[in-house]
C-alpha positions as CSV (number, residue, x, y, z in Angstrom):
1,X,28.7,-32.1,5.7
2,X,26.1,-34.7,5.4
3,X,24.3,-36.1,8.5
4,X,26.7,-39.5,7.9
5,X,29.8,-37.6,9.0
6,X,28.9,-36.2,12.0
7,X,31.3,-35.5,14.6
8,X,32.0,-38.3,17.4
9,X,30.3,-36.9,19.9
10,X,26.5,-37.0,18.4
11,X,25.3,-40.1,19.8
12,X,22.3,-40.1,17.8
13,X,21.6,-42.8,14.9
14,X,22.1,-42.0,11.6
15,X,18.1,-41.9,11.5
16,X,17.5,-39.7,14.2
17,X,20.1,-37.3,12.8
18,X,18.2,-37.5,9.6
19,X,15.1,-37.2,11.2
20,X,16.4,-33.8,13.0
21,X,17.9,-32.4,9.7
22,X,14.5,-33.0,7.6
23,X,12.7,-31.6,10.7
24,X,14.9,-28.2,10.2
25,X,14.5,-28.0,6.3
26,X,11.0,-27.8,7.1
27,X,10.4,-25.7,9.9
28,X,13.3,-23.3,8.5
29,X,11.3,-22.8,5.4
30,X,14.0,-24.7,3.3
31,X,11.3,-27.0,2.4
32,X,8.0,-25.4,1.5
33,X,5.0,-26.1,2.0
34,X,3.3,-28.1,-0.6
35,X,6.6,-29.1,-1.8
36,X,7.4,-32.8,-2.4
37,X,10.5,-34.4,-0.2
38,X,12.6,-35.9,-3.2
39,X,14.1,-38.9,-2.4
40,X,17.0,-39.7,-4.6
41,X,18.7,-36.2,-4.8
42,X,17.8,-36.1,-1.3
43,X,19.4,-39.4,0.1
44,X,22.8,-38.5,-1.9
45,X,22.7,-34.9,-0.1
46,X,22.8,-36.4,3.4
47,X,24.9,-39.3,2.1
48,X,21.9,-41.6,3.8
49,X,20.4,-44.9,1.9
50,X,16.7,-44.4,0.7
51,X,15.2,-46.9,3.4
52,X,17.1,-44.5,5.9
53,X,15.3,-41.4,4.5
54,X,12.2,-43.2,4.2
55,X,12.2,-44.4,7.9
56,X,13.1,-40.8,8.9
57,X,10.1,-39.7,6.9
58,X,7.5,-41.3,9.0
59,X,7.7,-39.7,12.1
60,X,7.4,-36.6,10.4
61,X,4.0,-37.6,9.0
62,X,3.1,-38.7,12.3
63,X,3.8,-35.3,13.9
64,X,1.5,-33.7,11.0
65,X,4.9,-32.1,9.2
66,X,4.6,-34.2,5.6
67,X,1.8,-36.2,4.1
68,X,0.9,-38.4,1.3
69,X,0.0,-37.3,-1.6
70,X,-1.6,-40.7,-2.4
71,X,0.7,-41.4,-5.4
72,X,3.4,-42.8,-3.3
73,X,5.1,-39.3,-2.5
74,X,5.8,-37.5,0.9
75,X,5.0,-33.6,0.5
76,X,5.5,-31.0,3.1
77,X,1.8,-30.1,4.8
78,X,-0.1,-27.3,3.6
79,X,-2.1,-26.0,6.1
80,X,-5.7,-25.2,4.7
81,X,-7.8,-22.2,5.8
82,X,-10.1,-24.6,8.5
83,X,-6.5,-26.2,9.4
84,X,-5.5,-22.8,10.3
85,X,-8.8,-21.6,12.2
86,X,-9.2,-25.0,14.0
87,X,-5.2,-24.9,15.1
88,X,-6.0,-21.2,16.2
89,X,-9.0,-22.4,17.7
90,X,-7.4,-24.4,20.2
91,X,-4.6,-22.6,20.6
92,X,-6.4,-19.7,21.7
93,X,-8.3,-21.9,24.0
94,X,-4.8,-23.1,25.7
95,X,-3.4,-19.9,25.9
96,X,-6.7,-17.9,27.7
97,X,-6.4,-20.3,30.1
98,X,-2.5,-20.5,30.8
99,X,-2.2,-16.8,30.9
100,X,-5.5,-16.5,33.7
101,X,-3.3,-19.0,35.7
102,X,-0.7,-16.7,35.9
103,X,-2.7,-13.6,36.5
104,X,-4.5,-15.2,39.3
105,X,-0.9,-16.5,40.9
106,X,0.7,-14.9,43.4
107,X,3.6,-14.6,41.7
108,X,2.5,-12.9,38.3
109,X,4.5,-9.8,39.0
110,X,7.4,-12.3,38.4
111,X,5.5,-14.4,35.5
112,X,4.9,-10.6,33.6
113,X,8.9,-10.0,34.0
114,X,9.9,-13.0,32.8
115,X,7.4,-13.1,29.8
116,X,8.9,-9.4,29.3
117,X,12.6,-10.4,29.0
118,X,11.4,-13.3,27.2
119,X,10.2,-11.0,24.1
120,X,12.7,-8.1,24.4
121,X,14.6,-9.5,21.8
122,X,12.0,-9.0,19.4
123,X,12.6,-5.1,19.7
124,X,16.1,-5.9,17.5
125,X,15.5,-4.8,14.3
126,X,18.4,-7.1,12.9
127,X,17.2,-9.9,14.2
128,X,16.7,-12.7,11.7
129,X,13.7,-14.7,10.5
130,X,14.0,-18.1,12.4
131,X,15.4,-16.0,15.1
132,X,11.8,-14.4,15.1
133,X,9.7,-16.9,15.0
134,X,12.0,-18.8,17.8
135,X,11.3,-15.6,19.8
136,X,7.7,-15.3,19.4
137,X,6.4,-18.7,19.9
138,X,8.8,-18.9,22.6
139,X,7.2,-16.2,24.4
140,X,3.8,-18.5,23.6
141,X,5.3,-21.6,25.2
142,X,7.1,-20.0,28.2
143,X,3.5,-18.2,29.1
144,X,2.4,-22.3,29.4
145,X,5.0,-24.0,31.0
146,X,5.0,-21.1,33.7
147,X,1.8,-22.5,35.2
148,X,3.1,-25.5,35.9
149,X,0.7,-27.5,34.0
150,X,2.4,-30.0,32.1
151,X,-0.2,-31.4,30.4
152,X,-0.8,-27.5,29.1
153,X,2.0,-27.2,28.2
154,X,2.6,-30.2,26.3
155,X,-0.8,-29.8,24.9
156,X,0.7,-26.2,23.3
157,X,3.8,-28.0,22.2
158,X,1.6,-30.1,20.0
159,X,0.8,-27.1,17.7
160,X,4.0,-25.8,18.1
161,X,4.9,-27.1,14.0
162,X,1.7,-26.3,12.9
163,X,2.2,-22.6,14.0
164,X,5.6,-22.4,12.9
165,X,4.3,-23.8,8.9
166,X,1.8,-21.1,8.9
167,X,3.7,-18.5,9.8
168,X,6.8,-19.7,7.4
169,X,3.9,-20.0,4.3
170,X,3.1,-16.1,5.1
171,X,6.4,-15.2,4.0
172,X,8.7,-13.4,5.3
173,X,7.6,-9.6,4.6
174,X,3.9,-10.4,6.4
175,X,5.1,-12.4,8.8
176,X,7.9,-9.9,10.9
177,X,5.2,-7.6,10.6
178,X,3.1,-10.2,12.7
179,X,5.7,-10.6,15.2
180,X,6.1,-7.6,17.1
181,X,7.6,-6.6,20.5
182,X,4.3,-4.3,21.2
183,X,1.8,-7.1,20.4
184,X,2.7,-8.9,23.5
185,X,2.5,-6.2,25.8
186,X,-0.7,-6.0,26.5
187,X,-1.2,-9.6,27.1
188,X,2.0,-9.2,30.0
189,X,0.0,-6.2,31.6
190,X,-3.2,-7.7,31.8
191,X,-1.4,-10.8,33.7
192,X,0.7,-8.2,35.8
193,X,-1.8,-6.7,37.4
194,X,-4.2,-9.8,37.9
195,X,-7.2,-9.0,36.1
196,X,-8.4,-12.2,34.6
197,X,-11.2,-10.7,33.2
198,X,-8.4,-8.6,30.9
199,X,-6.5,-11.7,30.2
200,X,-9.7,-13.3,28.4
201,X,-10.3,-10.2,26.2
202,X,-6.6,-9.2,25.4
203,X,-5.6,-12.8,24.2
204,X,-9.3,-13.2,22.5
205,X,-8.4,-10.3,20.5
206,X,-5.0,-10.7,20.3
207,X,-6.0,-14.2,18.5
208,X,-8.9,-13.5,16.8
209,X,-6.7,-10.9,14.5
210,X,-3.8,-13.5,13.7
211,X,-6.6,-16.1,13.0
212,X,-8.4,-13.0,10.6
213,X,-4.9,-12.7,9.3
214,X,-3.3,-16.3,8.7
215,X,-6.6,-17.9,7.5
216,X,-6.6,-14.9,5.0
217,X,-3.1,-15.8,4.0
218,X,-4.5,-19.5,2.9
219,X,-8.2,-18.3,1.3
220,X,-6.4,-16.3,-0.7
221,X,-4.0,-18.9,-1.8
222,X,-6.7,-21.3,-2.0
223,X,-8.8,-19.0,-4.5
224,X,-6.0,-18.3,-6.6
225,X,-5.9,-19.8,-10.4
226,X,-4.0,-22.7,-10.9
227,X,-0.7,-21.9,-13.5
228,X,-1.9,-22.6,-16.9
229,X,0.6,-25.8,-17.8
């Protein structure tokens, strides 16, 4: 069904449904990195003019998801290595100091049960890809709204897409590895019991080996050869 025909009750604008739809292509994976948004095919496949696609289009740049490729054509982001260690970089930051918030609360016995239930579902060995990375990063959010801090929160929510892209440009064989129900333990414990100090160093580590990991991924893309036309 294309985004024109939705059903009666979507009060949205043909736009923002298009805008919504693009948005899913490219945090699904759908639309890959590095791969150029098409406009005609495109437009005809959500049954959308090309000025309704192209005004969809530039929120998306704005929020970092596509960018010019200075020849007139949107193209999903590709993340570079330094993108990836600088978004790590601050996410890390964000995070060390949500989850010392929590360990330092009163209630961090309840904080550590709800981050708990909050990544349970990882342990399901069925579970599927999107369904992962939904999981995980929502385990990531949660662990900042739960202080409170908006403005933390909101700040985390910012490289929510950029974390999402990276982990979809692993692929999907690296990246379930990466997303594990055990990883996060340590990081609930340390917050359980209230030792900041433990907090610092689990998520320090904990972040320091994705960063190790996911700016690998790109270095190594980076350095391959280019296909010989």
């Amino acid at each position: 069904m294309s985004v024109s025909e939705a059903g009666p009750f979507d009060r949205r604008s043909l736009r923002e449904r298009t805008i919504a739809y693009l948005r899913e292509q490219i945090v699904s994976g759908a639309l890959r990195p590095g791969e150029h948004v098409r406009e005609v095919p495109l437009s005809d496949t959500l049954g959308v003019s090309r000025g309704t696609l192209r005004e969809a289009l530039r929120p998306l740049e704005a929020d970092g998801l596509l960018v010019n490729d200075g020849k007139g054509r949107m193209r999903v982001r590709k993340l570079s290595a330094q993108e990836i260690g600088d978004v790590f970089e601050v996410r890390t930051a964000l995070e060390i100091l949500a989850a010392s918030k929590l360990a330092g609360s009163t209630r961090r016995a309840e904080f550590a049960d709800a981050l708990e239930r909050k990544v349970e579902q990882l342990r399901e060995p069925g579970l599927g890809f999107g369904e992962r990375i939904d999981t995980d990063l929502g385990f990531h959010a949660l662990m900042c709204e739960l202080t409170g801090n908006g403005t933390l929160s909101r700040s985390w929510l910012q490289l929510n897409s950029q974390i999402r892209m990276m982990i979809i440009a692993a692929g999907q064989e690296r990246a379930i590895g990466r997303m594990r129900y055990e990883a996060h333990l340590p990081i609930i414990e340390a917050i359980r019991t209230g030792d900041v100090d433990a907090v610092r160093e689990t998520l320090t580590e904990h972040m320091a080996d994705f960063t190790r990991r996911y700016v690998g991924d790109a270095l190594a893309e980076e350095t391959e050869p280019a296909d010989t036309p």
